[in-house]
C-alpha positions in Angstrom: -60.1 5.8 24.2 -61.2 2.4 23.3 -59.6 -0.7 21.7 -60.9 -0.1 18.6 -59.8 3.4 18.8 -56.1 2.1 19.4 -56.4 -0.5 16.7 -57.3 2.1 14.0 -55.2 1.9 10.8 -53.7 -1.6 12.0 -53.6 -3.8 9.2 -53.1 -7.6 8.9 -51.3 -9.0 5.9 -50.6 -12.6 4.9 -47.2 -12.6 4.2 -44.2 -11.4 5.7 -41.3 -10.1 4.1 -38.2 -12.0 5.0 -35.4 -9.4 6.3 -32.4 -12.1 6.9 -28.7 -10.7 6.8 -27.4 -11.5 3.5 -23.8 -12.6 3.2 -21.4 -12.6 0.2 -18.2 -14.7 0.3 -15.9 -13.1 -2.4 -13.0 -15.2 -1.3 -13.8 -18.1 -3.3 -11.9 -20.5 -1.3 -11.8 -22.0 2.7 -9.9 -20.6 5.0 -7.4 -23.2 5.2 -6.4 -22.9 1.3 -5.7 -19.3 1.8 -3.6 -19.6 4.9 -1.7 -22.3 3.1 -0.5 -20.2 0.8 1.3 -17.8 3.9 2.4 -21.2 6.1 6.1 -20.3 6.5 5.1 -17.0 8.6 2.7 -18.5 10.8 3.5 -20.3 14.2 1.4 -23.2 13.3 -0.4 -25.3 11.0 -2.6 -23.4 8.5 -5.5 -25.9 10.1 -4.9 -25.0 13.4 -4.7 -21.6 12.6 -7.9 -21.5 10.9 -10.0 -23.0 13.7 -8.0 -20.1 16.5 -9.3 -17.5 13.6 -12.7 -19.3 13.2 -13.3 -19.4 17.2 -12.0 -16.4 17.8 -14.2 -14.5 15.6 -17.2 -16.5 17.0 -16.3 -14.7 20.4 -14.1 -17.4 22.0 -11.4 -16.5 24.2 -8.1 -16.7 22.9 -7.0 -19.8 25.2 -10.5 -21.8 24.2 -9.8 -21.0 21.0 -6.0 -22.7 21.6 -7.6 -25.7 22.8 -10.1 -26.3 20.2 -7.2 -25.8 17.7 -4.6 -28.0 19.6 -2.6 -25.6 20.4 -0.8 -23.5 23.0 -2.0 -20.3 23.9 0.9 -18.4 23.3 0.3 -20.0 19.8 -3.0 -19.3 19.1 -2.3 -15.4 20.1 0.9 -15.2 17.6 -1.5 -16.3 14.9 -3.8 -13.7 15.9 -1.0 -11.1 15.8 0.4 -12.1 12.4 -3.3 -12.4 10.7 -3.5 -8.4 11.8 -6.2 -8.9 15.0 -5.8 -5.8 16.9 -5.4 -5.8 20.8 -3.4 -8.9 21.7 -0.9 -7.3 23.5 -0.7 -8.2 27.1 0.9 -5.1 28.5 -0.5 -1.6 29.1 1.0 1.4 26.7 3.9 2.1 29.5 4.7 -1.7 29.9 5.4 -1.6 26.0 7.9 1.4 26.0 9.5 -0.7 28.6 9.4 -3.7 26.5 10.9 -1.9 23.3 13.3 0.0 25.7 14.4 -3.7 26.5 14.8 -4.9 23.0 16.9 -1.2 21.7 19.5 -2.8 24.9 18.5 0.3 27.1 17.5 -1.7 30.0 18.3 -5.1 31.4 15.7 -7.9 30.9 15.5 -8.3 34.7 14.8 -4.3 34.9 12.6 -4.5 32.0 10.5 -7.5 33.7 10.3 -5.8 37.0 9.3 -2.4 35.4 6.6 -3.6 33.1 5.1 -5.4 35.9 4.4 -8.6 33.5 4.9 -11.8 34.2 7.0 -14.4 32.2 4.5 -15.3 29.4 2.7 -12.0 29.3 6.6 -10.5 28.6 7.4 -13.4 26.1 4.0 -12.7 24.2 4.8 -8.9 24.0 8.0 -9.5 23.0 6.9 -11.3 19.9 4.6 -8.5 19.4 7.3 -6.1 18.9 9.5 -8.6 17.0 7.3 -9.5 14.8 4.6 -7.3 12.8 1.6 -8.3 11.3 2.0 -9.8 7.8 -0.6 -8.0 5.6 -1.0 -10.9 3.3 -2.4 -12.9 6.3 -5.1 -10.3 6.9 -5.6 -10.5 3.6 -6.8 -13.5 3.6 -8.7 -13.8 6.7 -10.3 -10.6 5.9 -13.9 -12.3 6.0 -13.7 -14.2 8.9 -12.7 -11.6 11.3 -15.6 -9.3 9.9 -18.7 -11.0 11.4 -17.9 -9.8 15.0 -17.3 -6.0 14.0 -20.0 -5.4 11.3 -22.3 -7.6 13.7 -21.9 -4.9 16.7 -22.2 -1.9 14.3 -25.4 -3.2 12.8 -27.1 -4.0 16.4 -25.9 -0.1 17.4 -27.1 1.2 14.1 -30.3 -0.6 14.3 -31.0 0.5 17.9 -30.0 4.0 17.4 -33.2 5.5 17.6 -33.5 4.0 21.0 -30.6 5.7 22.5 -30.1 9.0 24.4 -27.7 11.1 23.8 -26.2 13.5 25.8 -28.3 16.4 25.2 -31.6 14.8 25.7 -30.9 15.2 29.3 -31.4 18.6 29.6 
């Protein structure tokens, strides 16, 4: 088999189609503006919590995302909690009975701190977590900027599908 055998049925055209990701913003307003609207339950400015939501979702780590805001850490992951961002809790699923356990009065805090194996901040954070839930109006609102990340992952899986194995192929 030759070349020209191989390039058979290739054609050449003089255009290409562009195939970029289009994006819709229904919110009609920045972030800021909606957040304002929700200050009293967050734990800092509506600014500063619209750059930790805005870094975030770019893939920053929590704490860089604290510093680019101004912020403490401890801050920027309250914010996260309260605008609905899944997995900010420090503590593994036993460390969080022990915390709730704490917070019902079953347990001393010096028990509870011992037994959950957390240290000071880690215990403070998950102690928010449990005091405070996340407000769905917050979520809401940042419901477009946390998005990117998630549909992002799904559409690089979905689009590489066909180059995966799955179990069964194995055989």
């Amino acid at each position: 088999m030759g070349l020209s055998d191989i390039a058979a049925g290739i054609e050449i055209t003089e255009r290409q189609n562009e195939r970029g990701v289009p994006t819709v913003d229904a919110t009609q307003s920045d972030l800021v503006s909606r957040l304002s609207s929700h200050a009293e339950s967050l734990p800092c400015t509506p600014e500063a919590a619209a750059t930790v939501l805005e870094t975030h979702s770019a893939g920053t780590s929590v704490g860089d995302s604290a510093r680019e805001a101004g912020v403490a850490p401890m801050t920027a992951a309250k914010v996260l909690h309260r605008c609905g961002v899944a997995g900010v809790s420090p503590l593994s699923p036993t460390a969080r009975r022990v915390v709730r356990d704490w917070l019902s009065g079953d347990v001393s805090r010096a028990d509870a701190l011992a037994l959950s194996g957390a240290d000071e901040t880690e215990f403070a954070l998950q102690t928010y977590v449990e005091t405070h839930d996340a407000v769905p109006e917050l979520a809401d609102a940042v419901e477009g900027v946390l998005e990117p990340e998630a549909n992002a992952s799904v559409a690089k899986r979905d689009a590489l599908g066909e180059t995966m194995s799955s179990a069964t192929d194995l055989r």
